[in-house]
C-alpha positions, 0 to 999 in steps of 0.5 A: 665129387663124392667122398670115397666112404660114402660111395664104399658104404653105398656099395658095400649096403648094395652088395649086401642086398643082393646076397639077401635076395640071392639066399632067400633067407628072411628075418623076422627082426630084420629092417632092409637099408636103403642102398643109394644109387650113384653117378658112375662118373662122378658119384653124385647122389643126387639127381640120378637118373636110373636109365642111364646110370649117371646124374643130371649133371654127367647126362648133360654134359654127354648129350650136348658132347653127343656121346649118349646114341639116341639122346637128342634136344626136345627144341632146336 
């Protein structure tokens, strides 16, 4: 499980770039930090995978429990 600081921080810098988009208001001295995407069950940063929102780990364990619809093996 990922540390609560780390998920706060990533969440808090997400928050942030979406108020910079919403505004318009660009700096010229302003350098963009990267928000981190995170595994909505688990919070893990790695191996995310977009399209779902979870991680590699979290997306398997759903799709053999055959709680993803649509998700199915490639071989059988």
């Amino acid at each position: 499980m990922a540390k609560k600081s780390k998920i706060s921080k990533s969440i808090k810098l997400l928050h942030k770039r979406a108020l910079l988009r919403q505004s318009g208001v660009t700096k010229d001295n302003r350098v963009s930090t990267r928000g981190v995407n995170r595994c909505k069950i688990t919070g893990r940063p790695r191996g995310y995978m977009r399209f779902f929102g979870l991680s590699r780990l979290t997306f398997r364990e759903l799709a053999v429990r055959g709680e993803l619809p649509g998700v199915v093996k490639a071989s059988k």
